[in-house]
NUBAKE-770385 format. One record per residue (C-alpha): chain; residue in one letter; x, y, z. Coordinates in steps of 0.5 Angstrom, whole numbers. Layout:
REM NUBAKE-770385
   chain   res      xx      yy      zz
       A     A       X       Y       Z
...
This chain:
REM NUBAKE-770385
   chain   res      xx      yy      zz
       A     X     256     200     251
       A     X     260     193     252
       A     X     256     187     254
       A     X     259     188     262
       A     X     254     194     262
       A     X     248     193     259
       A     X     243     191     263
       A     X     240     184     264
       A     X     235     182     258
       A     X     231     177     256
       A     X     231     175     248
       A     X     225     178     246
       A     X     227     185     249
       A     X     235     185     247
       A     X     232     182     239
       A     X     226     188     239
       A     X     233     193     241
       A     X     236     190     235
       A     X     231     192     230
       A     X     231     199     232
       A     X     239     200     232
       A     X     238     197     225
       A     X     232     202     223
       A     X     226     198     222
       A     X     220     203     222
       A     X     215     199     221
       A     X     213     190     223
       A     X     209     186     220
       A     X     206     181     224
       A     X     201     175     226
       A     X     201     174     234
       A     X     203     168     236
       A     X     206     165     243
       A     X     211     162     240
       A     X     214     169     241
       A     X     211     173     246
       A     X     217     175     250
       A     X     217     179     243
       A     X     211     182     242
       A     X     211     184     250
       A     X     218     188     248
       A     X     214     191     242
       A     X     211     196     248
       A     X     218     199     249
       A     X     218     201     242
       A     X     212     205     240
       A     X     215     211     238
       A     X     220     208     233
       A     X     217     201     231
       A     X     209     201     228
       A     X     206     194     230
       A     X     201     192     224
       A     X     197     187     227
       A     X     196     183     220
       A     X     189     178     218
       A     X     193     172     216
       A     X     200     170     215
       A     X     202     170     208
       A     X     199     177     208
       A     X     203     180     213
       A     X     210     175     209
       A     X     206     180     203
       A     X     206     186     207
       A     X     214     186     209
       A     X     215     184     201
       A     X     212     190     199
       A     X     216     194     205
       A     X     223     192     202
       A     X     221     194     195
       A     X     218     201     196
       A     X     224     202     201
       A     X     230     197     200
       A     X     231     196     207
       A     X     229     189     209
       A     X     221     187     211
       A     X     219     185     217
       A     X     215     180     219
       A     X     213     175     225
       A     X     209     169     225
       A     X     208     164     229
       A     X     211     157     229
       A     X     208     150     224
       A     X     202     153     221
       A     X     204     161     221
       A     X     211     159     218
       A     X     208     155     212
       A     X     203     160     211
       A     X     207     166     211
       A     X     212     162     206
       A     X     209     165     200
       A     X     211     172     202
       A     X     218     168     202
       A     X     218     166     195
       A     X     216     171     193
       A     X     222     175     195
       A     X     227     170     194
       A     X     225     170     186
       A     X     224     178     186
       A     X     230     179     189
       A     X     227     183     195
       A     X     230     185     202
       A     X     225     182     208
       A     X     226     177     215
       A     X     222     172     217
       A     X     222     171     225
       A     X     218     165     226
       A     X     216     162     233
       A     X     219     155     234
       A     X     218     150     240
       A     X     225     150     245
       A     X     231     146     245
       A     X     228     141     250
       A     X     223     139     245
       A     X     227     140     239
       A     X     227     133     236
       A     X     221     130     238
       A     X     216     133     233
       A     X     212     137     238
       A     X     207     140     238
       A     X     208     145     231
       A     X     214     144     230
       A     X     218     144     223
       A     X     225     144     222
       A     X     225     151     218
       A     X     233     150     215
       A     X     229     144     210
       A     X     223     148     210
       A     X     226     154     207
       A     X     232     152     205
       A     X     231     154     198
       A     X     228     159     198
       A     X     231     163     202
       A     X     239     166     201
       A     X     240     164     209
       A     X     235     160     214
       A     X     238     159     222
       A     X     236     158     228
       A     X     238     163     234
       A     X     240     156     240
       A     X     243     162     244
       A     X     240     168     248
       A     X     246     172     248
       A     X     248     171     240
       A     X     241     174     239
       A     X     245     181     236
       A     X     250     178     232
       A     X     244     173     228
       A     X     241     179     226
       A     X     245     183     224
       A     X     249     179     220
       A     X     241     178     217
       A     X     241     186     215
       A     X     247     183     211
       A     X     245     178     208
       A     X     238     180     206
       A     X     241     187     203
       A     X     247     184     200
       A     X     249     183     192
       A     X     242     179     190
       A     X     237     182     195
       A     X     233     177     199
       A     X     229     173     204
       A     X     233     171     210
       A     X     229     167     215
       A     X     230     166     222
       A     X     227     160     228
       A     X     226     163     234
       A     X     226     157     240
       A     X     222     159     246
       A     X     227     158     251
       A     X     232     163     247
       A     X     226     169     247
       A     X     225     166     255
       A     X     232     167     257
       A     X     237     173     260
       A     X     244     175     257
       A     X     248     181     259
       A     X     250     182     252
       A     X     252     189     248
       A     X     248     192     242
       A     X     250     191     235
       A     X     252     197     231
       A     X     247     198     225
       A     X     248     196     219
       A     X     251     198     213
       A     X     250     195     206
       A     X     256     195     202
       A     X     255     198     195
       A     X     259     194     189
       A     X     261     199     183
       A     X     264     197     177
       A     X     272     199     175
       A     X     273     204     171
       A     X     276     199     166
       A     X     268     196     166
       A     X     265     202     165
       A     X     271     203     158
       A     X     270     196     156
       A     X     261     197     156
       A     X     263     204     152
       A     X     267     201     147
       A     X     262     196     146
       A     X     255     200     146
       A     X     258     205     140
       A     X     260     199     136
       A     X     253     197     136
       A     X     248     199     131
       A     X     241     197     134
       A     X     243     197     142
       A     X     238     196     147
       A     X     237     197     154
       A     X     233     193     160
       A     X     233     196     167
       A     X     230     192     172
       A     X     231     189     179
       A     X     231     191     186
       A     X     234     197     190
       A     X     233     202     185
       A     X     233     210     189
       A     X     231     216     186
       A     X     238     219     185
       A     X     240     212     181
       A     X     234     212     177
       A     X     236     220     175
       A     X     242     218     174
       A     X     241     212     169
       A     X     236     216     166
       A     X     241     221     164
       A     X     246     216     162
       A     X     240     213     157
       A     X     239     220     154
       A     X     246     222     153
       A     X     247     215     149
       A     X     240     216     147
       A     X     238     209     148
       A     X     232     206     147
       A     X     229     202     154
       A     X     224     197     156
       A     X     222     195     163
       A     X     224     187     165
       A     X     218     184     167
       A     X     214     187     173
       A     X     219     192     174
       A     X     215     197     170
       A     X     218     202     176
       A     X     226     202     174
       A     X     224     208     169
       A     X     220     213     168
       A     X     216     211     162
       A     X     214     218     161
       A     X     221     219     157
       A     X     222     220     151
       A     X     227     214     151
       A     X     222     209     153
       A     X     221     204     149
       A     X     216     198     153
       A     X     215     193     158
       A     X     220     187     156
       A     X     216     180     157
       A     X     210     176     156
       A     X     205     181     153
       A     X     210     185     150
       A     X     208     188     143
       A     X     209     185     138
       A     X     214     191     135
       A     X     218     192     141
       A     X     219     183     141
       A     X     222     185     134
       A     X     227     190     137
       A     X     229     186     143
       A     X     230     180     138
       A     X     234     185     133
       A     X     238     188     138
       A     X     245     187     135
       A     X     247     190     143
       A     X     243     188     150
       A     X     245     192     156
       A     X     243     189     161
       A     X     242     193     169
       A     X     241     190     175
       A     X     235     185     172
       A     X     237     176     171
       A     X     233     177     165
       A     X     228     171     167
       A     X     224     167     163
       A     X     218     171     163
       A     X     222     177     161
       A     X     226     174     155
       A     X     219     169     153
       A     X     222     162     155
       A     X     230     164     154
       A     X     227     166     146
       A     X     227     174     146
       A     X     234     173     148
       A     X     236     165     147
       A     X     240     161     153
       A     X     245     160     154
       A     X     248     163     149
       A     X     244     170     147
       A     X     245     172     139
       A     X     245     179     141
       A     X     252     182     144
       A     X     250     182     152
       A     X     253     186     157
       A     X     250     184     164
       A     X     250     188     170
       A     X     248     185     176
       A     X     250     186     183
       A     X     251     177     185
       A     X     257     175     181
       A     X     253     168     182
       A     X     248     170     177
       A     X     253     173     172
       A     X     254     167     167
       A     X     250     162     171
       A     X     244     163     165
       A     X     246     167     159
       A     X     254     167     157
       A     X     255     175     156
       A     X     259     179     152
       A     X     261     183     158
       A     X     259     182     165
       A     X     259     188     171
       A     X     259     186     178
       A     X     255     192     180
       A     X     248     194     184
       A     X     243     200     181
       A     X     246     205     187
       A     X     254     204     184
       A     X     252     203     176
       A     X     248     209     176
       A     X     254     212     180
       A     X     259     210     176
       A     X     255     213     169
       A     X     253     219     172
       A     X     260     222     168
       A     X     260     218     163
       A     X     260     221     155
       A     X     260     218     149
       A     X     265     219     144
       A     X     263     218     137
       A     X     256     220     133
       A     X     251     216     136
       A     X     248     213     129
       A     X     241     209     133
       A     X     237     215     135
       A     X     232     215     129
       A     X     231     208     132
       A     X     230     211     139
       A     X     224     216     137
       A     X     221     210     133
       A     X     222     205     139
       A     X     218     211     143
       A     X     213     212     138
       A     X     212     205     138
       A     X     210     205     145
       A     X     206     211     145
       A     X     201     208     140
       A     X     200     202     145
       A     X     197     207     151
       A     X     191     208     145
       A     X     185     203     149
       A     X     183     197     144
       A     X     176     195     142
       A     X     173     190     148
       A     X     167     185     147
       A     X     161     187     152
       A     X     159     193     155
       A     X     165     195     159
       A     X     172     196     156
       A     X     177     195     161
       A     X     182     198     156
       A     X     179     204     156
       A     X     178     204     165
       A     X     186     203     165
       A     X     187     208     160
       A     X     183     212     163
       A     X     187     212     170
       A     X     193     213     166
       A     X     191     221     165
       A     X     188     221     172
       A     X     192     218     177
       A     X     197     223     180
       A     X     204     222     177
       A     X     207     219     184
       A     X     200     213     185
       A     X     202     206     186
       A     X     198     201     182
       A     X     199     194     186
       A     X     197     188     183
       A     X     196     180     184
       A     X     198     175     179
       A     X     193     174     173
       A     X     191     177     166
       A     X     187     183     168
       A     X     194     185     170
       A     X     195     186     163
       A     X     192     192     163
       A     X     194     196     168
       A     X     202     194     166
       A     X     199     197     158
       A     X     196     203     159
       A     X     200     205     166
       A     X     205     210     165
       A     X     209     208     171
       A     X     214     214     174
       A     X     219     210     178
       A     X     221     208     184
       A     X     215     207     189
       A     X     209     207     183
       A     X     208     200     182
       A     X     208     193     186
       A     X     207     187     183
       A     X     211     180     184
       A     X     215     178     178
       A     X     213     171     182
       A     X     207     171     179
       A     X     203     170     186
       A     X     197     171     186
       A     X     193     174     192
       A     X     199     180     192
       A     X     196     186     190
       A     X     192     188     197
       A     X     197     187     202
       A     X     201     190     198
       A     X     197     196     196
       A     X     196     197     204
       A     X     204     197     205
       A     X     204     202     200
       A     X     199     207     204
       A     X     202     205     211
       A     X     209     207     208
       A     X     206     214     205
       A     X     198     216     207
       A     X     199     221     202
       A     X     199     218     196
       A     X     194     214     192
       A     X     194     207     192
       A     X     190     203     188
       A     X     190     196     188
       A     X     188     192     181
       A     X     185     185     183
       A     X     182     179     179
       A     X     176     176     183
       A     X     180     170     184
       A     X     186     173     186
       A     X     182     178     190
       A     X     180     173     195
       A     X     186     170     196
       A     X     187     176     202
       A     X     181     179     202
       A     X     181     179     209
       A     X     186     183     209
       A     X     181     189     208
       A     X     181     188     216
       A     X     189     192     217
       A     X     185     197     212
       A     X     180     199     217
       A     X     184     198     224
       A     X     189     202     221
       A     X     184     208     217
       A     X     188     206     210
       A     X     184     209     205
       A     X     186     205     198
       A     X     182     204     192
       A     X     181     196     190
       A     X     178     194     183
       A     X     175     187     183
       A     X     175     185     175
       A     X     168     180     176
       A     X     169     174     171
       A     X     167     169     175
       A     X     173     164     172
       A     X     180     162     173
       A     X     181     167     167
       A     X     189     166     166
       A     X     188     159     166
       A     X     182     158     161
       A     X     186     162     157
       A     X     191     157     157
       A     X     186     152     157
       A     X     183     154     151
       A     X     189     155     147
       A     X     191     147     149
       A     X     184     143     149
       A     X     180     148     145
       A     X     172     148     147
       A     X     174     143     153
       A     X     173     148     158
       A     X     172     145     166
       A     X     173     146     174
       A     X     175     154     173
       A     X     168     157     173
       A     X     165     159     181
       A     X     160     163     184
       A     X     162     171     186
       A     X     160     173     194
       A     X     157     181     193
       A     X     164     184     193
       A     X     161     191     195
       A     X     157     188     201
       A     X     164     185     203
       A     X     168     191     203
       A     X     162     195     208
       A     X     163     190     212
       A     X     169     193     213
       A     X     166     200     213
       A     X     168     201     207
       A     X     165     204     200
       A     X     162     200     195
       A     X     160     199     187
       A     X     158     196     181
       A     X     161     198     174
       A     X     159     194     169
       A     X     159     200     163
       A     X     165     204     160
       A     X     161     210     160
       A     X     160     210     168
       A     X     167     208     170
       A     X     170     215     171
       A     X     165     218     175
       A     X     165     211     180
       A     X     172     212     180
       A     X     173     219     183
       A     X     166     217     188
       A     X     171     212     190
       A     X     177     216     191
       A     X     174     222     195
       A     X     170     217     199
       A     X     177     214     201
       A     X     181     221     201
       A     X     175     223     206
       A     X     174     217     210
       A     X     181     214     210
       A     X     178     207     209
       A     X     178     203     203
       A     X     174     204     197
       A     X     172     198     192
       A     X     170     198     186
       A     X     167     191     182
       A     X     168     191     176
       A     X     164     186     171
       A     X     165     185     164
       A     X     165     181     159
       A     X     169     174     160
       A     X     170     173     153
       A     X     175     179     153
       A     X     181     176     157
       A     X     187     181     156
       A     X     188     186     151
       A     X     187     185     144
       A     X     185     178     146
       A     X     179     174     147
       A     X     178     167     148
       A     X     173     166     142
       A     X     179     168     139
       A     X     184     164     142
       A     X     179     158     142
       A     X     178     158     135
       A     X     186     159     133
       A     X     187     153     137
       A     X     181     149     133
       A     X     184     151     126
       A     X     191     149     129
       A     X     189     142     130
       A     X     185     140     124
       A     X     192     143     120
């Protein structure tokens, strides 16, 4: 179709066709009359594009985030102009530092008000500006096709990421006889055949090599397909920090989840690797504890970092070698490829995973209610496909210990660390695939970050299971508190609503825990109410607050604290 053949459209039917032609299923969105002509459009496209009417903007900004995790395809989402923007700028953040696929389409006030701080306006170039790997506004009707597909581009491209773009009114209102834009295609960075030689050479003159996989757009095949690189190199493998979906952590090669809260046993072994290979992940500070595990800038392991920006190769640590390539092209490039000596490290790979295998035995908790025992229960009862959500805070801890992920789709956490996360994204998890359990891991004061969220679950008949762990406290923050002002604690302790009178409210089902011994049964009257029902499913789990992550208690912390300073 040339644009002298297309009919007239107004901006928000030629933006709404533009979407479809580059695939998008599914749109989160908060309405707005900043961008009506958009919604309006929307009723062309029933039976290819999913309308999910969201709560509050930084749960549907969430929502599109998880979106682009589970799928790689960008997330899709719509706020309003001023208030709707800034609210769904969390959701922005987190895709920019998770390296996750999404686009931001926000109302704007017209160019005839433009400049005059009319009512709502920002200017979201300085807004987003570093946040974000691209921020525009689309001025002109008829430009609307070539703005978003040069989106899908950049947000899919090299380091994945957020794109977000200003709508002005004027643009949505007016008409253009303009062509669509031909989908997408993503363009796929592989290494050469001399990298791929070069990383051989160097992995078989180590002799403690170690390899972490993590980042963003991981599919089933490449995932099989490093998998089977791993086992024919007979490496050892940890996950970067919340990437504990990039492999199956069932295998005999995997080693543990790389960053804080890591054993102290792995901690050692990534310290004294003498070789790190590096797929797809930044390396970030919490994956390495501060740049200690594997020092900036110069590490003092050999490092071979593979990662798709070329940007980001050399910008934080000086590697050994460095391979321009995504997960799709390394996992590619790999599949082939064999060892040619001896491999001398394999005692140290059954050590590695017998290691990690130890730690899936639940720790002693003070108080009646073990949470270390509830996660490792979950692990042996959960279908191998569930996906664990969760926020930001300690009780993450356990879920991420005692969870043997099974790759791509099982876990959604935002390595940002932002709390309020995990409930949005564990109703994008079920949007994407009804069948499968969702179970959303919460802290009381993440949980009410977006618990009105709870309302997409009930219109939408979304049958996830929510864990509310109750200590009446900012539990991450006291543990810092305590470790830095011992038995100084103030301004993190509140009042707890009756979580399960709330989630009825939304027609849901609800229940206290508050002994290990009683978890087991509430959690399968919990999933069998949100199986038969499709409706959410909460359970309030309280427990001892001294008990703040495994293996760890405030008393404890406090009191290591006090010797510290009378030293």
């Amino acid at each position: 179709m040339t644009a002298l053949s297309a009919p007239p459209r107004n901006g928000g039917q030629i933006l709404m066709q533009q979407l479809r032609v580059h695939g998008v299923k599914r749109v989160f969105l908060v309405p707005g009359e900043s961008y009506l002509p958009c919604i309006d459009a929307l009723n062309e496209h029933q039976d290819a594009m999913e309308s999910i009417v969201c709560r509050q903007e930084g749960g549907a900004a969430y929502m599109a985030e998880a979106y682009g995790k589970l799928t790689g395809e960008p997330g899709i989402c719509f706020v309003t102009r001023g208030p709707g923007a800034t609210n769904a700028s969390i959701g922005v953040h987190t895709a920019y530092q998770d390296s996750t696929p999404m686009i931001l389409f926000v109302g704007q006030v017209g160019n005839d008000f433009y400049e005059r701080e009319a009512f709502q306006e920002i200017d979201y170039r300085r807004m987003f500006g570093q946040m974000t790997k691209w921020v525009a506004q689309i001025d002109r009707t008829e430009r609307i096709p070539e703005f978003i597909a040069r989106a899908f581009a950049v947000a899919t491209s090299g380091r994945p990421g957020p794109v977000v773009l200003a709508l002005p009114e004027d643009t949505l209102w007016g008409t253009a006889q303009v062509a669509d834009m031909p989908r997408y295609r993503r363009a796929q960075s592989n290494p050469g055949v001399a990298d791929v030689a070069q990383m051989r050479e160097l992995i078989e003159a180590a002799e403690r090599p170690f390899m972490i996989v993590g980042g963003h757009g991981w599919t089933q095949q490449a995932s099989a397909r490093l998998q089977a690189f791993a086992e024919r190199f007979d490496l050892p493998v940890g996950v970067a920090w919340r990437r504990l979906e990039c492999f199956d952590q069932r295998h005999p090669n995997f080693a543990g989840h790389v960053g804080w809260g890591m054993s102290p046993e792995l901690r050692a072994r990534v310290a004294n690797a003498d070789l790190i290979l590096s797929v797809c992940t930044r390396l970030g500070e919490a994956t390495t504890e501060g740049y200690s595990v594997i020092a900036s800038p110069l590490p003092q392991q050999k490092l071979i970092h593979v990662y798709p920006d070329p940007e980001e190769l050399g910008r934080v640590f000086m590697p050994t070698q460095a391979i321009v390539a995504d997960p799709a092209g390394f996992a590619e490039q790999v599949a082939d490829l064999q060892p040619t000596r001896a491999i001398r490290w394999s005692a140290a790979t059954r050590s590695a995973n017998t290691e990690y295998l130890s730690t899936l035995q639940p720790l002693d908790a003070p108080g009646a209610m073990n949470l270390n025992a509830a996660a490792a229960h979950l692990n042996t009862v959960l279908p191998a496909d569930a996906c664990i959500t969760v926020g930001a805070g300690n009780y993450a801890l356990y879920p991420h210990r005692y969870r043997q992920f099974s790759g791509v789709g099982s876990s959604l956490a935002p390595a940002l660390g932002a709390m309020g996360y995990g409930l949005p994204a564990a109703i994008s998890a079920k949007l994407e695939k009804r069948d499968r359990t969702v179970v959303c891991y919460a802290g009381d004061g993440c949980f009410q970050m977006n618990l009105q969220e709870l309302g997409v679950a009930m219109q939408y008949r979304l049958g996830i299971i929510v864990l509310v762990f109750n200590n009446g406290m900012w539990g991450t923050i006291r543990a810092h508190q305590e470790r830095d002002f011992p038995a100084r604690a103030i301004a993190l302790n509140f009042d707890n609503p009756e979580f399960t009178e709330i989630v009825r409210a939304y027609r849901g089902y609800g229940e206290i825990v508050d002994k290990t011994e009683d978890f087991a049964a509430a959690f399968e009257r919990a999933r069998a109410f949100a199986d038969s029902k499709q409706l959410p499913a909460l359970l309030e789990i309280r427990y001892d607050p001294d008990g703040i992550a495994p293996g760890d208690t405030l008393s404890g912390i406090r009191q290591a604290a006090l010797k510290k300073q009378q030293a």
